[in-house]
N, C-alpha and C positions, 0 to 999 in steps of 0.2 A: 757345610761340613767338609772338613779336609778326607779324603779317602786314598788310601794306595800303597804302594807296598810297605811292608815294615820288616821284612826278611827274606831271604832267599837260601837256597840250599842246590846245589849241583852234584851229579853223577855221574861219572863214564868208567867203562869197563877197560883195563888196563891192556886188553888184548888187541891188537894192531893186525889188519895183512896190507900189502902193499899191492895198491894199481896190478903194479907190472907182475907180481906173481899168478893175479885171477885172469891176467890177461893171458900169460904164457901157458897158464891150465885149460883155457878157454881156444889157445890157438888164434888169440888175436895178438894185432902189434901194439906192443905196451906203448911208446908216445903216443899214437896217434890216440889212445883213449887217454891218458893223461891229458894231451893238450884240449880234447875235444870237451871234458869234462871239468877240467880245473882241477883235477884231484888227484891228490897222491898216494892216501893210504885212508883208510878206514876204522874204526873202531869195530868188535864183536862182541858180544856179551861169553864170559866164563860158561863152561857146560851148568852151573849149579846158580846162573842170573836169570831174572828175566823182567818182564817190566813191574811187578811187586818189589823184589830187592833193589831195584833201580830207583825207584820211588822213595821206597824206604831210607836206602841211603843218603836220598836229597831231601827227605824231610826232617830226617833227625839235624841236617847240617841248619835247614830252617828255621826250628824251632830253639834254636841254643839260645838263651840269655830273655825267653820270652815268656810270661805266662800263658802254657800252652795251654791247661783248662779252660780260658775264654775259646777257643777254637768251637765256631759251634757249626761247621762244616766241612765236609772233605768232599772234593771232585780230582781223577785220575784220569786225565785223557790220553789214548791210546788207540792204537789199530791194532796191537798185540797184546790185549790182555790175555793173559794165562788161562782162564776159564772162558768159556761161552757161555755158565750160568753161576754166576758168583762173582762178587764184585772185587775189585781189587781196592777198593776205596778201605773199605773195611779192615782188611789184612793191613795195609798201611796203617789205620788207624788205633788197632791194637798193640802190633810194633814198636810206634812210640807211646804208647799208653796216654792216650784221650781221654781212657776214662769210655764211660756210654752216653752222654749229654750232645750230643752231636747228630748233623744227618748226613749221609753219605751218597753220593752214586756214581759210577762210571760215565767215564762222556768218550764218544767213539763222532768224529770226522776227521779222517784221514786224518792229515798233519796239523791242522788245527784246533783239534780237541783242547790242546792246551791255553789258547789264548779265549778259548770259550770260556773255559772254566773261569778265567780269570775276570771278565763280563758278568756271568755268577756272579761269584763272589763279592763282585764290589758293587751289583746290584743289592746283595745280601745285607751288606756292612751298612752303605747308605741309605738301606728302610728303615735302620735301626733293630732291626731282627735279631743282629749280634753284633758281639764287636770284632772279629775275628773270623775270618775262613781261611784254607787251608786249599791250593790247586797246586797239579800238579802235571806236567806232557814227560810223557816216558816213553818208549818205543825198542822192542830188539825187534829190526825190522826184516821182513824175512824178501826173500827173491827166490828165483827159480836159476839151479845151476846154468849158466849158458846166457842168462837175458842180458841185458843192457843194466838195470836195477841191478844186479850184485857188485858193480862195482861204488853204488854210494850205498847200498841199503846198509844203515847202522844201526850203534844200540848208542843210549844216553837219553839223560834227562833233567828237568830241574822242578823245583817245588818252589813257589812265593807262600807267602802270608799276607790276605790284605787285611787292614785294618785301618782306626782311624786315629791311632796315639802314635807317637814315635816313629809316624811316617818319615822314611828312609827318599821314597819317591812317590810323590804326588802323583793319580792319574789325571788327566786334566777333561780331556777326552776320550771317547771310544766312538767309534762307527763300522757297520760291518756292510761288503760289498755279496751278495748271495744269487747262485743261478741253480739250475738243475743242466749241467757239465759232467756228463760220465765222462771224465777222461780216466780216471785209476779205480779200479775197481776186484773185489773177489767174492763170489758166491759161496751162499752156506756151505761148506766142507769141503769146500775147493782148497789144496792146500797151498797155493801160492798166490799171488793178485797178478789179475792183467790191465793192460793197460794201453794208448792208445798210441802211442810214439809220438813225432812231434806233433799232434792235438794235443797233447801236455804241454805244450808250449800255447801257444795262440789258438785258439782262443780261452785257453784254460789260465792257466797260470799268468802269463801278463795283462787280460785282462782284468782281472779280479782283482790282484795286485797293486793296478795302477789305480783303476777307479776306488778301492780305498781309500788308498792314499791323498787320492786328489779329495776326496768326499771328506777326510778328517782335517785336512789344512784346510779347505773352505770352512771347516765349522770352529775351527781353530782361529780362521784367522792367520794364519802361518803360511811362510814359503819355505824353500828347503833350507835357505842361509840360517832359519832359527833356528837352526837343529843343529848341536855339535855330533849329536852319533846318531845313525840310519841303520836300522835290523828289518832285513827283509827274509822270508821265505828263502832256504836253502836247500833245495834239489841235488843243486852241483852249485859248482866254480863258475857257469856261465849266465845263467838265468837274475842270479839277484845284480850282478853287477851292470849287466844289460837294463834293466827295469831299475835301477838306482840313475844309470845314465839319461834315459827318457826320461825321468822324474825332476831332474837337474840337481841330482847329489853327488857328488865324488868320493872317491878312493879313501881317502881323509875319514870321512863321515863314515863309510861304513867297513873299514877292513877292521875295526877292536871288536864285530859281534861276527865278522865274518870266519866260520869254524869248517865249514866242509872240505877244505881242503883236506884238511890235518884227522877229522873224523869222519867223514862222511856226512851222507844226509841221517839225521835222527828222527826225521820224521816227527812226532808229537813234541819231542823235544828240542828241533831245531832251533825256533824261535826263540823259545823259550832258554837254552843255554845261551846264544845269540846275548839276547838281553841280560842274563847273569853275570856274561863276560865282562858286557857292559858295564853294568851297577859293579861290578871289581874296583874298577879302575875309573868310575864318574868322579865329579869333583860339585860340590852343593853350586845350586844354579845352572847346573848345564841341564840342557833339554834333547829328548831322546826322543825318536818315531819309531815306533815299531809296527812292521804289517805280515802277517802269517797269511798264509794258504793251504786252505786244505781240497783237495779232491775232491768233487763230487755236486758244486764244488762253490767254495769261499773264502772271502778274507778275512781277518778282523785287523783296525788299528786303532793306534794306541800314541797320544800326546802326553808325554810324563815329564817332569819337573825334576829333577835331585834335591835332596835340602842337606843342612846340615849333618842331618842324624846319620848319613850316610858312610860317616867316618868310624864310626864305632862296630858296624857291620860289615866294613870290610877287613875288620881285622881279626872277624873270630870264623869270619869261612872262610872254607876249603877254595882256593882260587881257580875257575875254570881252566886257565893258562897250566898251571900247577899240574891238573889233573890230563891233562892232553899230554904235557912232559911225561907223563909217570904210566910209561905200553912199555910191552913187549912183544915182541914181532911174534908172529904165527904163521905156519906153511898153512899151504891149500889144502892139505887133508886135513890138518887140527881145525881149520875156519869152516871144513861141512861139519864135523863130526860136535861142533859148539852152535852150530846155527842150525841145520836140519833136523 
């Protein structure tokens, strides 16, 4: 059975601050965290978004031209859901009017909740259980005034649809790399997360990273030349392209899902827009890697094929490119008085 995406839907919040203003509010020197970081300006969510409308916005773009009553699932992955007891899965799903025939739940690991979901789902599809599910990585990520984390934590998100008719893109494979790595972490009511400084690096994040990677091309069969585009976890500007380098990918392969610069890190949604970007601008037969990270901590990745059907989809969504063009700049006060 063919499985794998059939749509996709993306979101980002229109509101922009730049590097150098949270530096100069901070009393740091603006290059030296722009070059340290690769990044230039960020995304924020509006005082009236959060990862529900985030969602929402990228799954009404998902479901255009689909019969969405086959949907017979929704997962919402996030580190920011809006409630601690109520799910967001839900509120999205009434939103766009599902209907009640569905099952729902929230999925929470760090920055990978969303490619979880999407393991779900396409374990869903290919029982035969349904034809159709519904994931989604959303995130308005939060930081503590002063940390290191406010100058990527962002907002943005995307939604797929897997299914198994009018695949857009084939999954081929999936493999997931998994440790018990406190490196990012926040306790019940604590209202910011802490985290471990570079232990977020080594042994956290490029380990998990690479050992995916390397664990789905061995099951794949693949080296990095079969791959026209490479989407890795985005923190910053320096960690994916570092751990693209070890891997033997280049500049080439992964600058079309590379986004942090221009938004930040999205945290659940990284990857996941990563890849949207991608599927924009694929062409039927090209092959895509994709590997997420999440805290706490793990990877998941991802062998996917483009087909055909790809052409028809990319002309009735919203273009990630599109949506990163389309900010407006914010001062330091308006970016606490939208994010705190």
């Amino acid at each position: 059975m063919t499985v794998g995406i059939i749509s996709w839907g993306s979101y980002i919040p229109r509101f922009r601050i730049k590097v150098e203003d949270i530096a100069k509010a901070n009393g740091s020197n603006p290059e030296q965290i722009k070059n340290a970081l690769m990044i230039s300006e960020k995304s924020l969510p509006g005082i009236d978004e959060d990862t529900i409308t985030i969602s929402v916005e990228a799954a009404r773009q998902a479901i255009k031209n689909i019969d969405s009553k086959k949907i017979g699932a929704i997962y919402i992955g996030s580190e920011s859901h809006p409630y601690a007891v109520k799910p967001t899965s839900t509120v999205v799903g009434e939103a766009i009017e599902l209907g009640n025939n569905y099952t729902a739940a929230d999925l929470e690991f760090a920055c990978k909740a969303g490619t979880a979901g999407i393991q779900i789902c396409l374990g869903l599809v290919k029982s035969g259980m349904m034809d159709m599910a519904l994931t989604g990585g959303a995130d308005t990520a939060q930081s503590k005034p002063g940390d290191p984390l406010e100058y990527t934590a962002a907002a943005g998100g995307a939604v797929f649809v897997i299914g198994k008719e009018d695949v857009v893109a084939v999954i081929n494979e999936t493999v997931s790399f998994t440790s018990d790595t406190p490196d990012f972490w926040r306790r019940e009511k604590e209202e910011y997360p802490s985290h471990g400084g570079a232990f977020t690096g080594q042994p956290a994040y490029y380990r998990h990273v690479i050992n995916a990677t390397k664990n789905l091309m061995e099951k794949a069969k693949t080296r990095p030349e079969n791959y026209d585009y490479a989407i890795f976890h985005q923190p910053n500007g320096k960690f994916p392209r570092r751990v693209a380098k070890i891997l033997g990918f280049n500049e080439q392969q992964i600058s079309p899902g590379l986004l942090v610069g221009y938004i930040g890190n999205t945290y659940s949604g990284a990857s996941m827009l990563g890849l949207a970007a991608v599927l924009d601008i694929a062409k039927p037969g090209q092959r895509i890697l994709v590997t997420s990270y999440g805290s706490g901590a793990g990877s998941d990745s991802f062998d996917i094929t483009v087909t055909d059907k790809i052409l028809f989809n990319q002309k009735r969504t919203k273009k990630v490119l599109d949506l990163i063009k389309d900010k407006i700049y914010v001062d330091y006060s308006k970016y606490l008085r939208n994010t705190q």
